[in-house]
PyMOL Python script that loads the backbone (N, CA, C, O; Angstrom):
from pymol import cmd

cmd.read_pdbstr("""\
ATOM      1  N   UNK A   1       0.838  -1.173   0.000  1.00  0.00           N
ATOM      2  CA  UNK A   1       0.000   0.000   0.000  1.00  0.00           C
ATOM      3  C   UNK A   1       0.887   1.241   0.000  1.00  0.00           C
ATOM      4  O   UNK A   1       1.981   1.325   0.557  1.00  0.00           O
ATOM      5  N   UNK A   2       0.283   2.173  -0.684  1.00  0.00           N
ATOM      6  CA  UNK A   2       0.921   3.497  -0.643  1.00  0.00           C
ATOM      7  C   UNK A   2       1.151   4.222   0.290  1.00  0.00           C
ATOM      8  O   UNK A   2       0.173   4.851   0.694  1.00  0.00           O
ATOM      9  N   UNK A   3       2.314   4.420   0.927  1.00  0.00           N
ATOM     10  CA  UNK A   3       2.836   5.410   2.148  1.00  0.00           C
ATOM     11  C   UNK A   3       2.051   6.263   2.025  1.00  0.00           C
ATOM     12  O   UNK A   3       1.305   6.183   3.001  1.00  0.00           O
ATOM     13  N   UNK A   4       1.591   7.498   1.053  1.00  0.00           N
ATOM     14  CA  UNK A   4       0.397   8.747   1.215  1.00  0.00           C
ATOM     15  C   UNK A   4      -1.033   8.077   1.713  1.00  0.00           C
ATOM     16  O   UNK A   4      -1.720   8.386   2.687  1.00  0.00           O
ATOM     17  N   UNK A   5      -1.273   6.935   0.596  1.00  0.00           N
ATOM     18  CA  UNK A   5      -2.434   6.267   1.386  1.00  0.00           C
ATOM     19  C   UNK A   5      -2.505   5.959   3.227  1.00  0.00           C
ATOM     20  O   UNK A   5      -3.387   6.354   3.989  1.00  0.00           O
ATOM     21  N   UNK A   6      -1.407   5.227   3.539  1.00  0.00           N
ATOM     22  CA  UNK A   6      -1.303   5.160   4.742  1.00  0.00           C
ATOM     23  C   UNK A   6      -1.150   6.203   5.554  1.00  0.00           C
ATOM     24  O   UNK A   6      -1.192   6.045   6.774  1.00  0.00           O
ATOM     25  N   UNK A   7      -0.968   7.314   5.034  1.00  0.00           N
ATOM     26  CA  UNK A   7      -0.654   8.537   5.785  1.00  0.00           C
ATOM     27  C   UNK A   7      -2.128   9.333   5.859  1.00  0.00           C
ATOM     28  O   UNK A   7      -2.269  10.491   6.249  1.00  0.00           O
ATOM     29  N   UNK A   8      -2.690   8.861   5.612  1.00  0.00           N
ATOM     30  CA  UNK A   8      -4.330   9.746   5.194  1.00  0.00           C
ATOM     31  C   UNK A   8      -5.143   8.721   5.770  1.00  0.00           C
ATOM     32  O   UNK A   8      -6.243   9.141   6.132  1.00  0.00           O
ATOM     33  N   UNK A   9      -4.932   7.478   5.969  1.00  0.00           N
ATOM     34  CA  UNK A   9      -5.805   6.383   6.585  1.00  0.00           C
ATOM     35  C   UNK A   9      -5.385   6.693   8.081  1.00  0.00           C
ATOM     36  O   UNK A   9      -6.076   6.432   9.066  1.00  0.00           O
ATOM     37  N   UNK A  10      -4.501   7.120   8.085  1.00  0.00           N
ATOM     38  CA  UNK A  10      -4.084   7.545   9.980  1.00  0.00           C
ATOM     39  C   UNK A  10      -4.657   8.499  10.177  1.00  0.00           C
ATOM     40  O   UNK A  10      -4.879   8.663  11.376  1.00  0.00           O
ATOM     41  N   UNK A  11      -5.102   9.407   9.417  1.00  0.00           N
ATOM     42  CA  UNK A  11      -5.312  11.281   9.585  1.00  0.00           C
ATOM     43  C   UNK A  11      -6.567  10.960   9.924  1.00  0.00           C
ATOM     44  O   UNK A  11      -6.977  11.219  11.056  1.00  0.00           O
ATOM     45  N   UNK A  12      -7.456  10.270   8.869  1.00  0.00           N
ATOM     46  CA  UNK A  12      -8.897  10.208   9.490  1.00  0.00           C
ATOM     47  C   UNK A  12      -9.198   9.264  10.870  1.00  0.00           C
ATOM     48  O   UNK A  12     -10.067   9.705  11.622  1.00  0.00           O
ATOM     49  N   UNK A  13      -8.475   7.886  11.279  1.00  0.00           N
ATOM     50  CA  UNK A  13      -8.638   7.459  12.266  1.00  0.00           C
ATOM     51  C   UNK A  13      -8.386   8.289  13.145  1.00  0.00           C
ATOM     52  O   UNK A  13      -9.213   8.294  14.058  1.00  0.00           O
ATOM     53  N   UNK A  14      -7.245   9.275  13.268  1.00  0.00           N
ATOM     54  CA  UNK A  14      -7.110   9.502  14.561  1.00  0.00           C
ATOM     55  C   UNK A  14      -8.399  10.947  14.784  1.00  0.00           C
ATOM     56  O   UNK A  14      -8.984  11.235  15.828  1.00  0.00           O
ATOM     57  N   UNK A  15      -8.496  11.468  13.746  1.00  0.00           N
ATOM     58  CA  UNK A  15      -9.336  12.693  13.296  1.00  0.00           C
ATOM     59  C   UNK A  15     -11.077  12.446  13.819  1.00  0.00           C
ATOM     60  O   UNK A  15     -12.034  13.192  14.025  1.00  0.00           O
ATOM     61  N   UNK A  16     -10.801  10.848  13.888  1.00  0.00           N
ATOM     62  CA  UNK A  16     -12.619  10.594  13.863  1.00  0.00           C
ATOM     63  C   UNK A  16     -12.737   9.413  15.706  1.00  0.00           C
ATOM     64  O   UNK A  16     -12.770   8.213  15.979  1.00  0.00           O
ATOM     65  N   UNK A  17     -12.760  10.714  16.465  1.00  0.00           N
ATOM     66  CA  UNK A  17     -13.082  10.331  17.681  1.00  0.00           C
ATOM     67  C   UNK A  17     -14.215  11.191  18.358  1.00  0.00           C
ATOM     68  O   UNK A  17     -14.397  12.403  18.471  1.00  0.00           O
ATOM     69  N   UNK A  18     -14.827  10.189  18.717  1.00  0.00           N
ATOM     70  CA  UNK A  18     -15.925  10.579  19.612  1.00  0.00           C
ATOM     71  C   UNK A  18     -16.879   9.481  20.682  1.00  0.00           C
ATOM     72  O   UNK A  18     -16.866   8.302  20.332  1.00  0.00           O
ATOM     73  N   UNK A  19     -17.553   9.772  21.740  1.00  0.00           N
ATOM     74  CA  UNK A  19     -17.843   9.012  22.582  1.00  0.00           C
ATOM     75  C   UNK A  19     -18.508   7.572  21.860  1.00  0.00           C
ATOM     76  O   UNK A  19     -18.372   6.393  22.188  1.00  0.00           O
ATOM     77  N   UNK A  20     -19.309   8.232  20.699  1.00  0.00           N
ATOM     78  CA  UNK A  20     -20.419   6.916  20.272  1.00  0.00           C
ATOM     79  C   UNK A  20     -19.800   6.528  19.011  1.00  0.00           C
ATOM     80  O   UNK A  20     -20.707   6.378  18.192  1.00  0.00           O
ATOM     81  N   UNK A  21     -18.823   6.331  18.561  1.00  0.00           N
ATOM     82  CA  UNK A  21     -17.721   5.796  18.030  1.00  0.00           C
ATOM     83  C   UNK A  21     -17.590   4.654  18.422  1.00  0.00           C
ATOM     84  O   UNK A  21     -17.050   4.791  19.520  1.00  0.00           O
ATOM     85  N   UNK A  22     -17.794   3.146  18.164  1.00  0.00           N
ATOM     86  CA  UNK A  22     -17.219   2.333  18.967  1.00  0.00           C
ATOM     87  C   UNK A  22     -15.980   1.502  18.518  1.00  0.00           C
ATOM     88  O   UNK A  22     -15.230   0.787  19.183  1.00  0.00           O
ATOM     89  N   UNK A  23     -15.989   1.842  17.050  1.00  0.00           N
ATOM     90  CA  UNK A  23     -14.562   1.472  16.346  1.00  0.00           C
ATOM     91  C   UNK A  23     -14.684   2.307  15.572  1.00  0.00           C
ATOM     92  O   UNK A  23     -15.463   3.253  15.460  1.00  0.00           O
ATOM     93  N   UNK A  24     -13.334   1.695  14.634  1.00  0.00           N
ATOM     94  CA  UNK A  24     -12.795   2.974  13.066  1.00  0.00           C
ATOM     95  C   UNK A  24     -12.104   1.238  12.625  1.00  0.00           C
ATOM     96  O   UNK A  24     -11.323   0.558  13.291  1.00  0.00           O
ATOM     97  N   UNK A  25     -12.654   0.966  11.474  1.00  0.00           N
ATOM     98  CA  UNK A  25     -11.888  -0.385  11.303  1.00  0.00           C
ATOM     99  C   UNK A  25     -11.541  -0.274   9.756  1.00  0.00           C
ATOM    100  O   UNK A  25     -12.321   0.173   8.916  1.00  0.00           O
ATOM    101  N   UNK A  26     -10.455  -0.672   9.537  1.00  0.00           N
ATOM    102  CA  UNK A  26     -10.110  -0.191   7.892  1.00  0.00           C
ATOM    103  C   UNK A  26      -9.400  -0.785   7.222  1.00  0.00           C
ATOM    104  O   UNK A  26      -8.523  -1.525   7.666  1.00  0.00           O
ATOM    105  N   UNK A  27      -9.590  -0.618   6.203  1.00  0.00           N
ATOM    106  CA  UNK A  27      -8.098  -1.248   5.011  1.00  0.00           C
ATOM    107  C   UNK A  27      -7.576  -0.366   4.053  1.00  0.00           C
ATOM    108  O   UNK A  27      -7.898  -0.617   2.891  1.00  0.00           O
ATOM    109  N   UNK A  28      -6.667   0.852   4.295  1.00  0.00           N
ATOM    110  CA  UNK A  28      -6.881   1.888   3.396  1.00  0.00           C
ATOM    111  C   UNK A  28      -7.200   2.789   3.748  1.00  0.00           C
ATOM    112  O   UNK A  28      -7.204   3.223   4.900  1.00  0.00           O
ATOM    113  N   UNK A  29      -7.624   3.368   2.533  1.00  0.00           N
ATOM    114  CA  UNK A  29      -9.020   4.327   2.563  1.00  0.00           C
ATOM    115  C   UNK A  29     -10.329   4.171   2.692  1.00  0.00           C
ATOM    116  O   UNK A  29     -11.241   4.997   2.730  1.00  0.00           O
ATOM    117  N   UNK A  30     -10.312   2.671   2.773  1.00  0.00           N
ATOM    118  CA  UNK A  30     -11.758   1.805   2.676  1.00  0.00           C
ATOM    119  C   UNK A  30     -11.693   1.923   4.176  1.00  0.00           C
ATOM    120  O   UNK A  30     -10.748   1.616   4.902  1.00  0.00           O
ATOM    121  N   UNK A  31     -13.040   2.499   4.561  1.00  0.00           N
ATOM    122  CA  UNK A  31     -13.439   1.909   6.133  1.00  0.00           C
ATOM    123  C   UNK A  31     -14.693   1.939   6.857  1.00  0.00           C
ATOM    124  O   UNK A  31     -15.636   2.407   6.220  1.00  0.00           O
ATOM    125  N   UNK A  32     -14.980   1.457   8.315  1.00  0.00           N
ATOM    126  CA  UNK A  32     -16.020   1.299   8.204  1.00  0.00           C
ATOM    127  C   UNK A  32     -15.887   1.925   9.978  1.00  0.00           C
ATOM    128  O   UNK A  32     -15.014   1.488  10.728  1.00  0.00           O
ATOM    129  N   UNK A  33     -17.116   3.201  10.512  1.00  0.00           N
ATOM    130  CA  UNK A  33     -16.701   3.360  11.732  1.00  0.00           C
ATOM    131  C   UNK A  33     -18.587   3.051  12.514  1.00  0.00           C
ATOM    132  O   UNK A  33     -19.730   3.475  12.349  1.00  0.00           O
ATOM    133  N   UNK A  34     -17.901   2.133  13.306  1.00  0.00           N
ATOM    134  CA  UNK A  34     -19.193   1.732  13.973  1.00  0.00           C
ATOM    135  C   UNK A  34     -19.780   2.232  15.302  1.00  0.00           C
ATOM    136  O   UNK A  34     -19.197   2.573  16.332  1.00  0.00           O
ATOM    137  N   UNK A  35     -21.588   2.168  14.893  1.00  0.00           N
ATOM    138  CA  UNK A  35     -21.963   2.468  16.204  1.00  0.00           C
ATOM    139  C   UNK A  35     -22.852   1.983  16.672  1.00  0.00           C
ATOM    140  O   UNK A  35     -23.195   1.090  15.898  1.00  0.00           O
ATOM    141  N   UNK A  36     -23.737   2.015  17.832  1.00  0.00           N
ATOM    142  CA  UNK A  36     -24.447   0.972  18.332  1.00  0.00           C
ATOM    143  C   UNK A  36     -25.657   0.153  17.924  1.00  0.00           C
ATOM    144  O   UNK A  36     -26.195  -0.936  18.127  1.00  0.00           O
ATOM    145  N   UNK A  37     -25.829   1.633  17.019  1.00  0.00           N
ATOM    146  CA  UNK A  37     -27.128   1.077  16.386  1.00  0.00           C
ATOM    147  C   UNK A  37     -27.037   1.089  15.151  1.00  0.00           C
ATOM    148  O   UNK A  37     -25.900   1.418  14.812  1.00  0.00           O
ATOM    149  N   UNK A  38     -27.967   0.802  13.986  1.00  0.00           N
ATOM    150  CA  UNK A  38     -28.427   1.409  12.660  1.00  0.00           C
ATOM    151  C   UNK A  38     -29.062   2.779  12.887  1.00  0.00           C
ATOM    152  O   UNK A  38     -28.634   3.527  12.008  1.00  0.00           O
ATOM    153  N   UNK A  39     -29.830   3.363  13.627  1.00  0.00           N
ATOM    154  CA  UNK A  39     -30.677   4.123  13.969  1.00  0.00           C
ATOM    155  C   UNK A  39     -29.580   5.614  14.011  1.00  0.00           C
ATOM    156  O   UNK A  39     -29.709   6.681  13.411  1.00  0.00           O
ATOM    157  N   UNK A  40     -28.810   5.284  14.699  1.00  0.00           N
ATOM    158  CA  UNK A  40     -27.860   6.159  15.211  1.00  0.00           C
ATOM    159  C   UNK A  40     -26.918   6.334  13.976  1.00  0.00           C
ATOM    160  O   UNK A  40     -26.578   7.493  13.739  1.00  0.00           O
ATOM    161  N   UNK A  41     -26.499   5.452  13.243  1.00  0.00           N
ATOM    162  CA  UNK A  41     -25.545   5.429  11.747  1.00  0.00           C
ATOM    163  C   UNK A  41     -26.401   6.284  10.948  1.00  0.00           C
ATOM    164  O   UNK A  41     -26.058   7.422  10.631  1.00  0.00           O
ATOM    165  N   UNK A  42     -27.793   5.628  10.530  1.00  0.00           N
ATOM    166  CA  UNK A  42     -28.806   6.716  10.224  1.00  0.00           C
ATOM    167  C   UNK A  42     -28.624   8.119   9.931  1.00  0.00           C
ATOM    168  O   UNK A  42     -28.244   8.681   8.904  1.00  0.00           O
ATOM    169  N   UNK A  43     -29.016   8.607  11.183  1.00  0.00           N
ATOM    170  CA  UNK A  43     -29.365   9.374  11.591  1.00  0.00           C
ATOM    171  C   UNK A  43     -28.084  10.674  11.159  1.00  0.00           C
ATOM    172  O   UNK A  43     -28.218  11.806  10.695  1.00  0.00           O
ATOM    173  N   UNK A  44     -26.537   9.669  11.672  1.00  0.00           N
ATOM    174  CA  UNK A  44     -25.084  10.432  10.981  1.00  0.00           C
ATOM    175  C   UNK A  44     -25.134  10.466   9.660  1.00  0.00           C
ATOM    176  O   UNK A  44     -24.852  11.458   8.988  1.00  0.00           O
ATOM    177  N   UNK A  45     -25.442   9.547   9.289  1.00  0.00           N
ATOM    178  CA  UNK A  45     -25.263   9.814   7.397  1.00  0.00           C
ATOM    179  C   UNK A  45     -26.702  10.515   7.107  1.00  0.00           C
ATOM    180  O   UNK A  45     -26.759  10.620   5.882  1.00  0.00           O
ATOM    181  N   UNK A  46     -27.360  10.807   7.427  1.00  0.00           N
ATOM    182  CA  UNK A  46     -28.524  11.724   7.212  1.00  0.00           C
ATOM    183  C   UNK A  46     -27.798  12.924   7.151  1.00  0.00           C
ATOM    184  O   UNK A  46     -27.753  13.508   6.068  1.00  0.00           O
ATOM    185  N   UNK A  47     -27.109  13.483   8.323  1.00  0.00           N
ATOM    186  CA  UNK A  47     -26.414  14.789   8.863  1.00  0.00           C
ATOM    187  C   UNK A  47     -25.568  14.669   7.711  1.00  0.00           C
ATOM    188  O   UNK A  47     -25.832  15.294   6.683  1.00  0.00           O
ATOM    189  N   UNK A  48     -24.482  13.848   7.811  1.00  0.00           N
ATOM    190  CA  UNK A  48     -23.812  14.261   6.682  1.00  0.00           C
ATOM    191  C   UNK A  48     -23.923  14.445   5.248  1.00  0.00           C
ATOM    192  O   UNK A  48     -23.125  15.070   4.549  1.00  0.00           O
ATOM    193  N   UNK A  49     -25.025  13.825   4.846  1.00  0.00           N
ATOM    194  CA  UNK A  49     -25.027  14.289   2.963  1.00  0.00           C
ATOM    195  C   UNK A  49     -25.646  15.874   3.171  1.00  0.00           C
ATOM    196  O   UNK A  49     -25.393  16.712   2.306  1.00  0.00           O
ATOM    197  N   UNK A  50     -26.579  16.286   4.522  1.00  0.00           N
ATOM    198  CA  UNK A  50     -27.209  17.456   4.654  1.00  0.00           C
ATOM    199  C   UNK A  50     -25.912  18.213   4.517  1.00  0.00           C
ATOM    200  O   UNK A  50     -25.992  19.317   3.979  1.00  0.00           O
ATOM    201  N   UNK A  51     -24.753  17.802   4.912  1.00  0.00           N
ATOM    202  CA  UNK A  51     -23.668  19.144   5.210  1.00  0.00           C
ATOM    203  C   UNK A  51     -22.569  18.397   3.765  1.00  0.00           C
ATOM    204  O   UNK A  51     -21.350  18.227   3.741  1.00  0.00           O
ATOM    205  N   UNK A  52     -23.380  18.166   2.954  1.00  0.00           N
ATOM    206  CA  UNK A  52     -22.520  17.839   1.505  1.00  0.00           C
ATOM    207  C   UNK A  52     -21.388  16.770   1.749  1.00  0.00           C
ATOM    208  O   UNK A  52     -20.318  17.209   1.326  1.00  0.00           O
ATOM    209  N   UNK A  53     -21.305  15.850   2.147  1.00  0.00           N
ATOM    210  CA  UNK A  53     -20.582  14.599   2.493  1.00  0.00           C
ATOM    211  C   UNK A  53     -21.383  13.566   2.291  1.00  0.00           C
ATOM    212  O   UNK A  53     -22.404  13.505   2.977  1.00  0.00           O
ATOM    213  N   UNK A  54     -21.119  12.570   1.355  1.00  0.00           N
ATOM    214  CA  UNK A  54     -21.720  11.435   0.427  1.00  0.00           C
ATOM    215  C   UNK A  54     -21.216  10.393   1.339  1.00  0.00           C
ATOM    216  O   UNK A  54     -20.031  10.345   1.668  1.00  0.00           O
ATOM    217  N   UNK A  55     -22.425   9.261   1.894  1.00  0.00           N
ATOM    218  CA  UNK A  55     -21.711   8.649   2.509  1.00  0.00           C
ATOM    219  C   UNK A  55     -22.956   7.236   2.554  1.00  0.00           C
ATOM    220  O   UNK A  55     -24.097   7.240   2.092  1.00  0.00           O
ATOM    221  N   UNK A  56     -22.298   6.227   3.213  1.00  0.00           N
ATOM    222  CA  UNK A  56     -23.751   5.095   3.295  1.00  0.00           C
ATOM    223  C   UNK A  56     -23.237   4.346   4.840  1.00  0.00           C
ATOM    224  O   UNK A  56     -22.493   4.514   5.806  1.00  0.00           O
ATOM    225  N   UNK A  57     -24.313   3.354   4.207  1.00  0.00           N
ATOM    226  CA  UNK A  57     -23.946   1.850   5.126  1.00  0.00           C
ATOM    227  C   UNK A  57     -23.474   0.635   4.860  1.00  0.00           C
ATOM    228  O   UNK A  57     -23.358   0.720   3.637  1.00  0.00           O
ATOM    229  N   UNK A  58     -23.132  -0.397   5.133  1.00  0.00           N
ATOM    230  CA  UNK A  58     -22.506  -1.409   4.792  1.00  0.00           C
ATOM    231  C   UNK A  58     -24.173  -2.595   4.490  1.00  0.00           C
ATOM    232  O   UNK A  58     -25.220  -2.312   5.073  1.00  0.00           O
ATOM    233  N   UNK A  59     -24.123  -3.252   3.978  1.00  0.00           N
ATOM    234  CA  UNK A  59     -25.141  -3.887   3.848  1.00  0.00           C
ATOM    235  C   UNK A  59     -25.414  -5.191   4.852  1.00  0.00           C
ATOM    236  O   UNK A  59     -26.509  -5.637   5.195  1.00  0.00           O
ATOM    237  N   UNK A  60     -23.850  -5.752   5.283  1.00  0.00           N
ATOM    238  CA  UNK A  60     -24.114  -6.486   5.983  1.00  0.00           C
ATOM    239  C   UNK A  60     -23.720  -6.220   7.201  1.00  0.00           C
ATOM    240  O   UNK A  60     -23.635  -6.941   8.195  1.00  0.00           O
ATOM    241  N   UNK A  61     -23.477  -5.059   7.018  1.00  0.00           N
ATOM    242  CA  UNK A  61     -23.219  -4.023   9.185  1.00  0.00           C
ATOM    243  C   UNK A  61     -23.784  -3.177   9.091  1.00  0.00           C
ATOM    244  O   UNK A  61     -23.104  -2.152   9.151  1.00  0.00           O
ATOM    245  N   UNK A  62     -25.071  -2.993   8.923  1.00  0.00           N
ATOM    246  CA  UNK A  62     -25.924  -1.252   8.783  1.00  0.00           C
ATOM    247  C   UNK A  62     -25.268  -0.440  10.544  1.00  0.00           C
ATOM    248  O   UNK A  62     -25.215   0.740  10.889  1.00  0.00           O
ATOM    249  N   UNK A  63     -25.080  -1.049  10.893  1.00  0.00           N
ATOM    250  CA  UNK A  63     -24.257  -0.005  12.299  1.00  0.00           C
ATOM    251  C   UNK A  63     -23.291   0.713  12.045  1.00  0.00           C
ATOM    252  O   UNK A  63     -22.816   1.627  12.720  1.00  0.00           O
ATOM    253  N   UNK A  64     -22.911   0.227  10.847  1.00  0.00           N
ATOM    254  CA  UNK A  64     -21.589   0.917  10.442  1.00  0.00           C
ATOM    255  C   UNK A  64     -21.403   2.344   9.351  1.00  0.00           C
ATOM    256  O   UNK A  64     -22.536   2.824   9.390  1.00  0.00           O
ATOM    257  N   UNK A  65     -20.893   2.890   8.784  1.00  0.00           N
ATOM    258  CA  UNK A  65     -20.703   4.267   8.785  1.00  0.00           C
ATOM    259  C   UNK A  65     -19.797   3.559   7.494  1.00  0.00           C
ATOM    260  O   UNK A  65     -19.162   2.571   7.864  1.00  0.00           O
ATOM    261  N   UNK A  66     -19.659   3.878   6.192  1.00  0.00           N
ATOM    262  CA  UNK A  66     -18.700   3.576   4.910  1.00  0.00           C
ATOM    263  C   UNK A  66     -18.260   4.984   4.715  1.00  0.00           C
ATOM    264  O   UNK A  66     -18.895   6.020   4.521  1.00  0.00           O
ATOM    265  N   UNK A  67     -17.004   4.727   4.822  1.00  0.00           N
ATOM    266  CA  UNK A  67     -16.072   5.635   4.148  1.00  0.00           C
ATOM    267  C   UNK A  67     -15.241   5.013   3.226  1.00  0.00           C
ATOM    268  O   UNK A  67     -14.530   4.056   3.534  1.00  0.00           O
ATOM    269  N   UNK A  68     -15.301   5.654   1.755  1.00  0.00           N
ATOM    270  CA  UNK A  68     -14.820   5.121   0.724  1.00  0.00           C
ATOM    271  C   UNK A  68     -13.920   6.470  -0.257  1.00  0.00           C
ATOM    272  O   UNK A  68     -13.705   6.049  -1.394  1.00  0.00           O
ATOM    273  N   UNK A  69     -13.691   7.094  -0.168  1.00  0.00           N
ATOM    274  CA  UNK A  69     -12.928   8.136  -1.183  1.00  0.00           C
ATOM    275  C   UNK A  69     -12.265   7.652  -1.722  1.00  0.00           C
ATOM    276  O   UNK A  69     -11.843   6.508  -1.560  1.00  0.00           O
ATOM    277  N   UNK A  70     -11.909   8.696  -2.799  1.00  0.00           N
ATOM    278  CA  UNK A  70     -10.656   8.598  -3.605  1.00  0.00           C
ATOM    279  C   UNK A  70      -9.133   8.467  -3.199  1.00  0.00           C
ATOM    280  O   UNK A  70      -8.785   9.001  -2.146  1.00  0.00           O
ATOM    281  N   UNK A  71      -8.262   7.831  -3.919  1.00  0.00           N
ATOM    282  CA  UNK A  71      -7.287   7.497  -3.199  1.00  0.00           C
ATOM    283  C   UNK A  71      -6.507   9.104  -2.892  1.00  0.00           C
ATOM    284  O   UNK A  71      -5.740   9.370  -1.966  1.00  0.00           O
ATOM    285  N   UNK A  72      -7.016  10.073  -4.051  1.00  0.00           N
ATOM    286  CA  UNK A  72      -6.432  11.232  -4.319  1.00  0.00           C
ATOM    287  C   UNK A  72      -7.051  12.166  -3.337  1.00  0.00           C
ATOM    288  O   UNK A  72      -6.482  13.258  -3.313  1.00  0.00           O
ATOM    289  N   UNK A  73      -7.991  12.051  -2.573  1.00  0.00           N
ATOM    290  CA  UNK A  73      -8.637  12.879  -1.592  1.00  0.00           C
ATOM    291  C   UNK A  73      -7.268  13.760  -0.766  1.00  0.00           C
ATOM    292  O   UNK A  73      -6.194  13.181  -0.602  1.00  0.00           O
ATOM    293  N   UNK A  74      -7.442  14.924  -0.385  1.00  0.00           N
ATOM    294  CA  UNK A  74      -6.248  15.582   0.130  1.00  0.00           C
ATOM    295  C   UNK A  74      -6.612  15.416   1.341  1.00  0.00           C
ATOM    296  O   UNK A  74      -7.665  14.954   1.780  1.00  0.00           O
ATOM    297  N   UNK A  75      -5.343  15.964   2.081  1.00  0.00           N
ATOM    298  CA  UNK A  75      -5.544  15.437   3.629  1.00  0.00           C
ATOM    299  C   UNK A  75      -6.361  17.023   4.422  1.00  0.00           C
ATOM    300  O   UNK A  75      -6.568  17.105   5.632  1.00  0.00           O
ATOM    301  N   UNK A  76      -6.652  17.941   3.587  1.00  0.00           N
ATOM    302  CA  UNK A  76      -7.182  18.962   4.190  1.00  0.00           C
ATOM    303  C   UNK A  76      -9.238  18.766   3.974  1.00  0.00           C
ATOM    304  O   UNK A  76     -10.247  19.308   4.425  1.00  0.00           O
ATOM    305  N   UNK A  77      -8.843  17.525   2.901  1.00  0.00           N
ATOM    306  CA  UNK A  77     -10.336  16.963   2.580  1.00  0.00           C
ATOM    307  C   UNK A  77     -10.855  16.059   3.513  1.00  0.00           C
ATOM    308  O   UNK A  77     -12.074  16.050   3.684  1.00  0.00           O
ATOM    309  N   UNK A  78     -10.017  15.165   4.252  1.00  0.00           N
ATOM    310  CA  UNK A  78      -9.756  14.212   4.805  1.00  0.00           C
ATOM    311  C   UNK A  78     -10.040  14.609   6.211  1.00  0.00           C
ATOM    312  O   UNK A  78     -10.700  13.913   6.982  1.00  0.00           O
ATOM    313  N   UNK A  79      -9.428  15.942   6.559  1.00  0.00           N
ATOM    314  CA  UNK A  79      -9.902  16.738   7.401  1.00  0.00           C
ATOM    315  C   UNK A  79     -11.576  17.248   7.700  1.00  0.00           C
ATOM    316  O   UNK A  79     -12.122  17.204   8.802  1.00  0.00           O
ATOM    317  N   UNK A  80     -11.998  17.573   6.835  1.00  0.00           N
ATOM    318  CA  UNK A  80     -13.226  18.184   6.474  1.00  0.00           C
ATOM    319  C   UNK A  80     -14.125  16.733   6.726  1.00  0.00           C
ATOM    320  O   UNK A  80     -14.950  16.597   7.629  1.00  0.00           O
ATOM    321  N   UNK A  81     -13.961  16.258   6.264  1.00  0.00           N
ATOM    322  CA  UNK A  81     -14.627  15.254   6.236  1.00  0.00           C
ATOM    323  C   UNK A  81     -14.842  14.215   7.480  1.00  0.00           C
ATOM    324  O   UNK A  81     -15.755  13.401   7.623  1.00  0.00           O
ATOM    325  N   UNK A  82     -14.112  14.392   8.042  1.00  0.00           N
ATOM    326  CA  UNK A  82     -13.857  13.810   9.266  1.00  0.00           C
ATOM    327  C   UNK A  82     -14.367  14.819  10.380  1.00  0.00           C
ATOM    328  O   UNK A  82     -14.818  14.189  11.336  1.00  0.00           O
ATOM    329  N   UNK A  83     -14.431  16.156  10.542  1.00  0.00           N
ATOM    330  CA  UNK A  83     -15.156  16.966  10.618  1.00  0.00           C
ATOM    331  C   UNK A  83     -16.374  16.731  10.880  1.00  0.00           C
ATOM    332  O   UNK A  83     -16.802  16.726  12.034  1.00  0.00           O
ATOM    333  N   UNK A  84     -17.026  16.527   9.943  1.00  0.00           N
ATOM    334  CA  UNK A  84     -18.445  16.636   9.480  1.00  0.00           C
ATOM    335  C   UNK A  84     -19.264  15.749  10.192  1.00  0.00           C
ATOM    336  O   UNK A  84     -20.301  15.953  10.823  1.00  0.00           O
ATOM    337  N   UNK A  85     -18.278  14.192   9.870  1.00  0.00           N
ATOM    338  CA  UNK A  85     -18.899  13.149  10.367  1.00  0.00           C
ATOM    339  C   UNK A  85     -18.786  13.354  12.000  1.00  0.00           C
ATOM    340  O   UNK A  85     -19.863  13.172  12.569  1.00  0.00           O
ATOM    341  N   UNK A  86     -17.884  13.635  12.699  1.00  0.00           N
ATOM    342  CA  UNK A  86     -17.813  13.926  13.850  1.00  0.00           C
ATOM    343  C   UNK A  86     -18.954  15.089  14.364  1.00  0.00           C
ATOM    344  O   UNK A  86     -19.673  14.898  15.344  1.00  0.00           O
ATOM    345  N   UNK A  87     -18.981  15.909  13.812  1.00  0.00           N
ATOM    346  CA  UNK A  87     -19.807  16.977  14.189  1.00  0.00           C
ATOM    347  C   UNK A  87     -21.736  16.332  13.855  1.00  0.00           C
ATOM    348  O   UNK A  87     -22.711  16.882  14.367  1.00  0.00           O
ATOM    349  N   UNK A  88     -21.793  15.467  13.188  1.00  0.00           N
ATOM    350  CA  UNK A  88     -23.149  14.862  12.812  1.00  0.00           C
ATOM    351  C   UNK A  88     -23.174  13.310  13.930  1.00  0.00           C
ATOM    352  O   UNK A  88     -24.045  12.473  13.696  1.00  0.00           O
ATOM    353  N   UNK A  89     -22.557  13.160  14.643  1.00  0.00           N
ATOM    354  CA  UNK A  89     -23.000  12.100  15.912  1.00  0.00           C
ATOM    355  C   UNK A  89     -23.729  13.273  16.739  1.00  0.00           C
ATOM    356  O   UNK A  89     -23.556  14.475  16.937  1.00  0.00           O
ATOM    357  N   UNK A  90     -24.806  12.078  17.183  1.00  0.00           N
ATOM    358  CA  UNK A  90     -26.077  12.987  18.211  1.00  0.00           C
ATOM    359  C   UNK A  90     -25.100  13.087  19.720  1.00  0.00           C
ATOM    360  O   UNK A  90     -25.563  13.636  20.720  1.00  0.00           O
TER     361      UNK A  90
END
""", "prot")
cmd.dss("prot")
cmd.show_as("cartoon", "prot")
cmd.util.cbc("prot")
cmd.orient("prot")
């Protein structure tokens, strides 16, 4: 894997903390950050496409939170984005 990749897969793990967080689990840029419920994942990816951040669920972990970007995403995007999702947990 690409050292920049790996360097941007750290930025958002460490970037995406919060109480109802209960993991950040990843391969990449591919990842998946879980929470207790579907209801509650919901409810974050609701918030976030509202604040322009494209985002879903996993089909076979709806608790979970998909983060998928481009490998080219910048780390000030990476930022933002991590942001968002943080700022959209209830």
């Amino acid at each position: 894997m690409d050292q920049e990749v790996k360097n941007k897969e750290e930025l958002f793990r460490s970037a995406l903390t919060h109480p109802s967080i209960k993991s950040v689990r990843s391969f990449g840029l591919w990842m998946a950050v879980e929470f207790d419920s579907f209801e509650i994942c919901k409810l974050v990816i609701d918030r976030c496409i509202a604040a322009g951040l494209l985002t879903d669920w996993f089909l076979f972990a709806p608790n979970c939170l998909r983060i998928s970007p481009p490998l080219i995403i910048s780390e000030a995007q990476v930022k933002k984005a991590a942001a968002i999702i943080c700022e959209s947990i209830p």
